[in-house]
C-alpha positions in Angstrom: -47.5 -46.3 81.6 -45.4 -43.9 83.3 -43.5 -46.0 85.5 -43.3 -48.7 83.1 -42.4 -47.0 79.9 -38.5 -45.9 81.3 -37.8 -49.5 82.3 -38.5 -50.6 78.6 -36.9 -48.2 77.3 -34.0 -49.0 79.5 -30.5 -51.1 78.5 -32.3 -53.5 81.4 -35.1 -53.6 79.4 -37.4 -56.8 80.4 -38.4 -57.8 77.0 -36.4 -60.0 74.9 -36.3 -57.9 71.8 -34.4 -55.4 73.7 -35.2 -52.0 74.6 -38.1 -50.1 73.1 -37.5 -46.7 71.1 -39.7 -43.6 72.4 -42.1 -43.8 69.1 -42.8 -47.5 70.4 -43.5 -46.1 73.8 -45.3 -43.2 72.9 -47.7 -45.9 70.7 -48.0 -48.3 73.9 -49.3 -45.3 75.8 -51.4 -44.1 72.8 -52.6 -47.7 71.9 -54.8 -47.7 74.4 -57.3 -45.1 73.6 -57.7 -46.7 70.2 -59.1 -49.8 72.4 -61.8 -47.3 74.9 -62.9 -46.0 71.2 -64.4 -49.2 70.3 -65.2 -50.4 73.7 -67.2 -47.4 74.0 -68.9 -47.6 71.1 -70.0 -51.2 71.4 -70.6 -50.8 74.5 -73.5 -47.8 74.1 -75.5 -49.9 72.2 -74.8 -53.3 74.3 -76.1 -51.1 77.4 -79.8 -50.3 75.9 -80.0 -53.9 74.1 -78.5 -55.8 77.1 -78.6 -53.7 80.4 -75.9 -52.3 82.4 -74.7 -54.8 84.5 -74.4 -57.5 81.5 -72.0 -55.2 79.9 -70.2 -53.7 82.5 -69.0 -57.7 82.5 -68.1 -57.4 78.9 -64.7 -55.3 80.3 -63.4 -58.3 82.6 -62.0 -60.7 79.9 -60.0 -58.1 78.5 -58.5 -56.6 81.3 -57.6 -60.5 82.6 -56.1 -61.6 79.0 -54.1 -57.9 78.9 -52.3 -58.7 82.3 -51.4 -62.3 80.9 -50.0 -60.9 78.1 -47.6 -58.4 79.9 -45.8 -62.1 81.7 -45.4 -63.5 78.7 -44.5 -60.4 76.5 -41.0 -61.0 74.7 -41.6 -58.0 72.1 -43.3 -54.5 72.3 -45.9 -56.2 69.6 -47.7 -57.9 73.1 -47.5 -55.0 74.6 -49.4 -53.4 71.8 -52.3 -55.8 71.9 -52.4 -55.9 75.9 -53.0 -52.0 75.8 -55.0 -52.4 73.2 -57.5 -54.9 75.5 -57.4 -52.8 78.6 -58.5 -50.0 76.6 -61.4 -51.9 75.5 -62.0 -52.5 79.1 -61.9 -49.1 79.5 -64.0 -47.8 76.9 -66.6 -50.0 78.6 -65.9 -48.7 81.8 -65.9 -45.0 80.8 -69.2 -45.5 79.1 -71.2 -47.9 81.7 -70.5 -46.4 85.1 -71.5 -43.1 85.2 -74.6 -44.5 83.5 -75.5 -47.1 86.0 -74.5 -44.5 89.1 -76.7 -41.5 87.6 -79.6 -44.3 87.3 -79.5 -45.5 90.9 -78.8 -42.5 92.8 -81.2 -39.9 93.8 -81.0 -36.1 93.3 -79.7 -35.2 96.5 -76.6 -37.8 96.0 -76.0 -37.9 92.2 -73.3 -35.8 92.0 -71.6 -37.2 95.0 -71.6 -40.7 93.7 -70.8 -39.7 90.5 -67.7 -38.7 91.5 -66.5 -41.3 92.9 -65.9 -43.4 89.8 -63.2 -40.9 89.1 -61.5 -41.2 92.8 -61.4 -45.0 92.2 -59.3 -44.3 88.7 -57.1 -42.0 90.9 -56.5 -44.8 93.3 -55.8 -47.2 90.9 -53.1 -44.6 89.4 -51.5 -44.5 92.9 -51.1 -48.2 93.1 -49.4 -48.0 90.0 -47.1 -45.4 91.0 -46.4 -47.2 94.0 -45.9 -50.7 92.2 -43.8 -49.1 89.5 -41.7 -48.0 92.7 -41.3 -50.9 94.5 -42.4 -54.1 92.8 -40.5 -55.4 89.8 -42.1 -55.1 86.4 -42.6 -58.7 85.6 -44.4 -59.4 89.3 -46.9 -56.4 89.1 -49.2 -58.4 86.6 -49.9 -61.3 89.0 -50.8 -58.6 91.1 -53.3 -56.2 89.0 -54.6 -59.4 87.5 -56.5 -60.1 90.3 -58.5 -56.9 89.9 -60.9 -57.7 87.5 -61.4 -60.6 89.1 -62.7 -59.2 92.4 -64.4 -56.9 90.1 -66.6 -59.9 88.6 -67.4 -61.7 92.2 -68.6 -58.2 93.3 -70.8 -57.3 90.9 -72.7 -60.3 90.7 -74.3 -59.5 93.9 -75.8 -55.8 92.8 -79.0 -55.5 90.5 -79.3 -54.0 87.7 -80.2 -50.3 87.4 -84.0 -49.7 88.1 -84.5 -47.9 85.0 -83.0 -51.2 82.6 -85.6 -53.3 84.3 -88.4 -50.5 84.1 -87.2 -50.2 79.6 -87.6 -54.2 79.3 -91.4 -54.0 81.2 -90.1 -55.9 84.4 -92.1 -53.8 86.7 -90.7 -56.3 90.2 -87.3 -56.2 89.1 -87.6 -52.6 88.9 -88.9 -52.2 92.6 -86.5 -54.9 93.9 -83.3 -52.5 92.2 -84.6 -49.8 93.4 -85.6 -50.7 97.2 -82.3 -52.2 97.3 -80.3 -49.2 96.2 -82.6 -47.3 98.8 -81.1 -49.0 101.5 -84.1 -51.2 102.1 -83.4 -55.0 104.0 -83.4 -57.8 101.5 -87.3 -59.1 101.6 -88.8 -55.6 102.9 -92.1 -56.3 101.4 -93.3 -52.5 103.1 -92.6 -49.8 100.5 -92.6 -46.0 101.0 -94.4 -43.5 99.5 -91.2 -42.6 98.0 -90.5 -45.7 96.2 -94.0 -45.7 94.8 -93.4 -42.3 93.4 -90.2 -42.7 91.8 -91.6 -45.9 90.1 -94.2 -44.8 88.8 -91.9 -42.2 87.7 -89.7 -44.3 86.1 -92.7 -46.0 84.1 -94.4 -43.0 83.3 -91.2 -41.8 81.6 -89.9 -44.9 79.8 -93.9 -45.2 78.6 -93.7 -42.2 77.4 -89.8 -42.8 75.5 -91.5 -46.3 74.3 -94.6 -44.4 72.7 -92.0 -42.3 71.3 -89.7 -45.0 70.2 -92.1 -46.5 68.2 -93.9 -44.4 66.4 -90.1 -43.7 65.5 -86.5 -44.6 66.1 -83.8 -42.3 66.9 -83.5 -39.6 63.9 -81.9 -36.8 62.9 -85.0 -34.0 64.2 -84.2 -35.8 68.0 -80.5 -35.1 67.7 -81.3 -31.7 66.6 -83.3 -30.4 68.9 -81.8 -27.6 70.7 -81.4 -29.5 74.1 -79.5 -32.2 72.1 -77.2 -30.2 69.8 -76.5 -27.9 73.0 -75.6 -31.0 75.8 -73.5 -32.8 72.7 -71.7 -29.5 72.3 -70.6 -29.3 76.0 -69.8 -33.0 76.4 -67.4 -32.5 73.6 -65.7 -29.1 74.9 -66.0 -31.0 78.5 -64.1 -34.3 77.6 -61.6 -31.8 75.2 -60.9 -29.9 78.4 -60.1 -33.0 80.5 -57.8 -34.5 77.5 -56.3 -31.3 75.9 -55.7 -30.0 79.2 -52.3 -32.4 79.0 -53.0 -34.1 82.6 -53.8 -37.5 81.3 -50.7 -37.4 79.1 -48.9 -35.5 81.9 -49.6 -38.6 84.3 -48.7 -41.3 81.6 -45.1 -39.7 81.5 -45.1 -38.0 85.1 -42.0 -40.0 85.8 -40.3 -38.9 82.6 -41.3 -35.1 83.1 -40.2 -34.9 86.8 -36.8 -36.8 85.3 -36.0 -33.9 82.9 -37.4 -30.9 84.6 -34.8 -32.0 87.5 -37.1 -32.5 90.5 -35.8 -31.7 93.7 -37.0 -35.6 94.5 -36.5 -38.6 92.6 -38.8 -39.4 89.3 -40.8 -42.2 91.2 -41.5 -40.3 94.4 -42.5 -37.3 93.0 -44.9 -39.5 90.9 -46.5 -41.1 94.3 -47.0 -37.5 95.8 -48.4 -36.4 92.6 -50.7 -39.5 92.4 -51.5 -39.1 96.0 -52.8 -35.4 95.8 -54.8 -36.9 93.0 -56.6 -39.2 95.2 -57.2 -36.4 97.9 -58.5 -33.9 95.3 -61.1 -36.1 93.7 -62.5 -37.1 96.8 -62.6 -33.4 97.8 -64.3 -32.9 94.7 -66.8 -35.8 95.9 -67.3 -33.7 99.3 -67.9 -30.3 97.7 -69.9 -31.2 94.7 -73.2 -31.1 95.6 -72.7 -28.5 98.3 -70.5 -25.9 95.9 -72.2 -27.5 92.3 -70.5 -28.5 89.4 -69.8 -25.3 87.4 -68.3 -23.7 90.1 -65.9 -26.5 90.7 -65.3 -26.8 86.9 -64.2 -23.0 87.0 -62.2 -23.1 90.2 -60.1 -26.2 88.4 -60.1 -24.6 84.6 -58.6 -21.6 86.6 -55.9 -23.0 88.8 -54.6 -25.6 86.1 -54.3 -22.1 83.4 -52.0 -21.1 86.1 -50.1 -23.9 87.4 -49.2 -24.8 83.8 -48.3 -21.5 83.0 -46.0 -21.3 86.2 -44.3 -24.9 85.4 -44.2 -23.3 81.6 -42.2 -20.1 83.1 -40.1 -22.5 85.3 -39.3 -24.9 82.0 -38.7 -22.0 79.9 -36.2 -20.0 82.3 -34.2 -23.6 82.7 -34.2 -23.6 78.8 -32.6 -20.5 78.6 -29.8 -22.0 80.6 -30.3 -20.2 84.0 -29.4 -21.2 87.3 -32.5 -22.9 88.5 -31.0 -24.7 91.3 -32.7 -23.0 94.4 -36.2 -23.6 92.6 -35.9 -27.0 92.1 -38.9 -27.8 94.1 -41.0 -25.9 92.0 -41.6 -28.7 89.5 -42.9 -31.2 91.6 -45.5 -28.2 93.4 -46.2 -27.2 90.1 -47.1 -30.1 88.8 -48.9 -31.7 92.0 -51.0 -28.5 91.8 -52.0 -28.8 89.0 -52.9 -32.5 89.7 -54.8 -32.1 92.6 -56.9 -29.0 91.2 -57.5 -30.8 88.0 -59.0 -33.3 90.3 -61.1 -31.1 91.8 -63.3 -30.4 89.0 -61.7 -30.6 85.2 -60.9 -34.4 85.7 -64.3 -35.9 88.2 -67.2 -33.7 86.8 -67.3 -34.0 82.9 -68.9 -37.3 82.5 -71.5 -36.8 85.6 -72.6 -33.5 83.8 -73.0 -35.1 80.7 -75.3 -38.1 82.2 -77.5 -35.1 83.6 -77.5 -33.0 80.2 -78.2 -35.5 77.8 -82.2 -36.6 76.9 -82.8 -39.5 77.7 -84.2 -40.7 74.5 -80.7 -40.2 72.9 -78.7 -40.4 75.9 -76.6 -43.8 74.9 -76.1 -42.4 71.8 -74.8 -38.8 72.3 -73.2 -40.5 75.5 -71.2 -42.8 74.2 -70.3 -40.8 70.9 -69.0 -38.3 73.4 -66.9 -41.0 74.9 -65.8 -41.6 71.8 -64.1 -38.2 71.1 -62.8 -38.3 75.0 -60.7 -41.8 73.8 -59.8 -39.5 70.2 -58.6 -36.2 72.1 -56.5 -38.5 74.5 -54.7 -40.9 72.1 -53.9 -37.0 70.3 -52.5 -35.7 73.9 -50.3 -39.1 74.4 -49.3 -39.8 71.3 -48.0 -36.6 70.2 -46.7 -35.0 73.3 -43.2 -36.9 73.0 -43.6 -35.3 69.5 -44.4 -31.6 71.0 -41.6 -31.9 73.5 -39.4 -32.5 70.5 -40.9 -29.6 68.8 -41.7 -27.1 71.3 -39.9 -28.1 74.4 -41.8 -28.4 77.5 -41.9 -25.3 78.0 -43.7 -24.9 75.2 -45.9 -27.8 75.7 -47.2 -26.9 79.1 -47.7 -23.4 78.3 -49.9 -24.7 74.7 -51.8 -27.2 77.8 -52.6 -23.6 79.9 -54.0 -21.9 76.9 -56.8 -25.2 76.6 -57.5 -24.9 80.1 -58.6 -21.2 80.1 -60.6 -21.4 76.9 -61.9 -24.0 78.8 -62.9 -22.4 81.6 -64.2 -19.4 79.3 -66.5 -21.8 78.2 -68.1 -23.4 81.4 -68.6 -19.9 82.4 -70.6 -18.8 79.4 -72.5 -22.0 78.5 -72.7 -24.5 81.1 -76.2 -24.4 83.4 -76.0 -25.6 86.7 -77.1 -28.8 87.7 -76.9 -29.3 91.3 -79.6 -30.6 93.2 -82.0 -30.4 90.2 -84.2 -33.2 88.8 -83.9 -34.6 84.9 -87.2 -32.6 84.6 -85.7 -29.4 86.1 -82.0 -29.6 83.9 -83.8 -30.2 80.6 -86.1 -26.9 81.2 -82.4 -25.2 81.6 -81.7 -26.6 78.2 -84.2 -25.3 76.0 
């Protein structure tokens, strides 16, 4: 989006209807989160009916039809159903892996791999500041198209998660998954006391779900228990602090915002350095998790984006007013890299990982993916209307209204958030009650 977005909206524009307007670009950007709400709908239910794995493929014939559709694109109405596929993609994505990651990792490790989904969306938003730097727009598709398909060949060679097999009775398959995502050589037929112990885990606890599944489904009393309502009240604040906060919308216009703010560097470099500090803070965030713990983290990033948005706000404000802000003109691109790199830290990383460890499990796909749901709803608000609040407001105005979500945020995680680290299902869900 944000390196693409100028050059469409440029005289050079590469479609042949002409340039776009900025309410056509501010729906390309915000097209997409209309696509990861139905993606991650379909795909909560598709993950208990079908498993994991069989889903998580459900996002590759999207993604490889959106790229096709960006080298043929003549009109911004392709461009409108390609976003509209890889947000379907997404959806899925958003939804699957932090499921399948909390289900094959141990305690120990959870919250390390956990984060790690997010560093590999940070590394994919690098390559796309770097190819919106340096490869032309109608050769980057060949490119990214090739992505889902390495996707696809990899993923056929890992099980599915342990738990899927243990729900459908498929007590080998469950010990295969798991002694493989143990470490153990393919064909170790010796099996620790460990393993035992977590599979019989595993079958304990899905016997008990199933007993509980059918004497009755899913109802209103099991969403209204006090460990439901409260985890379903903190996904939603969580994924309305990483969306609200502005940095999703920031980075699908960084370009634009370093453009008018008058970076000391040009638009697309400063959008690399941003998107490389990105990179560096979530895997910092993957480092420290599950020695620091996730509310900690989720405080120290609430905090430090309050006041790097309120600086850049100050900054915006002062340039408003029609003051010489010449000697400061590096304090856009520190501003906003800080606020980047802290965001990925712990606002950005944690908020899904927390949620797979909150949730029951009896109504976890439900609560998970509805929470998904209003993560796809609070960022198609933050894109699509933040032209419309620069208009309004200024930017001043907008990044000051982002720092005002980001403390409440953080008042929040202070007062209601448990921590998780280290603790098993059993121990979280005693902190819940």
């Amino acid at each position: 989006m944000s390196p693409s977005i100028l050059i469409l909206m440029s005289e050079n524009s590469p479609l042949k209807s002409g340039p776009i307007t900025a309410d056509e670009g501010a729906w390309i950007g915000a097209i997409l989160c209309v696509g990861g709400l139905v993606g991650s709908t379909a795909s909560g239910w598709m993950a208990d009916r079908y498993g994991r794995k069989r889903t998580a493929y459900v996002a590759v014939i999207p993604q490889i039809v959106s790229w096709i559709m960006v080298m043929v694109a003549d009109n911004v109405y392709y461009l409108y159903a390609m976003r509209l596929l890889s947000g379907f993609g997404g959806g899925v994505c958003y939804t699957i892996i932090p499921m399948f990651i909390g289900e094959i990792s141990e305690d120990r490790n959870r919250g390390m791999l956990g984060a790690t989904f997010i560093v590999s969306i940070n590394i994919g938003q690098l390559f796309m500041y770097i190819l919106g730097a340096w490869v032309p727009y109608t050769v980057a598709p060949y490119v990214l198209i090739l992505i889902p398909v390495i996707f696809f060949i990899g993923f056929t060679m890992l099980p599915d998660t342990p738990l899927h097999y243990m729900k459908k009775n498929n007590y080998q398959s469950s010990e295969e998954s798991l002694k493989f995502y143990r470490g153990y050589p393919a064909g170790e037929q010796y099996v620790s006391a460990e393993i035992q112990r977590d599979l019989h885990k595993l079958r304990d606890n899905c016997r008990s779900d199933k007993q509980t599944t059918q004497k009755h489904k899913i109802t209103w009393s099991d969403l209204s228990t006090h460990h439901a309502r409260k985890a379903f009240l903190i996904g939603v604040t969580l994924v309305a602090l990483n969306n609200l906060s502005g940095c999703f919308a920031m980075l699908s216009y960084a370009e634009s915002i370093f453009r008018e703010s008058g970076s000391s560097l040009s638009a697309d470099i400063s959008a690399i350095i941003t998107g490389s500090l990105q990179v560096v803070g979530s895997y910092c965030s993957t480092v420290m998790v599950e020695r620091v713990g996730r509310k900690i983290l989720l405080k120290i990033s609430g905090i430090g984006m309050a006041i790097g948005l309120g600086t850049f706000s100050g900054y915006l404000f002062v340039k408003a007013l029609g003051y010489d802000v010449d000697s400061f003109k590096w304090l856009p691109l520190v501003c906003f890299s800080f606020v980047i790199f802290i965001a990925s830290v712990g606002v950005l990383p944690l908020p899904f990982l927390i949620l797979a460890e909150l949730v029951p499990q009896k109504v976890k796909e439900f609560i998970f993916s509805t929470c998904v749901g209003f993560a796809w709803i609070f960022s198609f608000i933050a894109v699509k209307f933040i032209s419309t609040l620069f208009d309004v407001i200024g930017m001043h105005g907008t990044m000051l209204l982002f720092a005002i979500f980001s403390a409440c945020g953080t008042l929040f995680v202070t007062a209601i958030i448990p921590e998780t680290k280290g603790k098993s299902y059993d121990a979280i869900a005693k902190l819940m009650v």
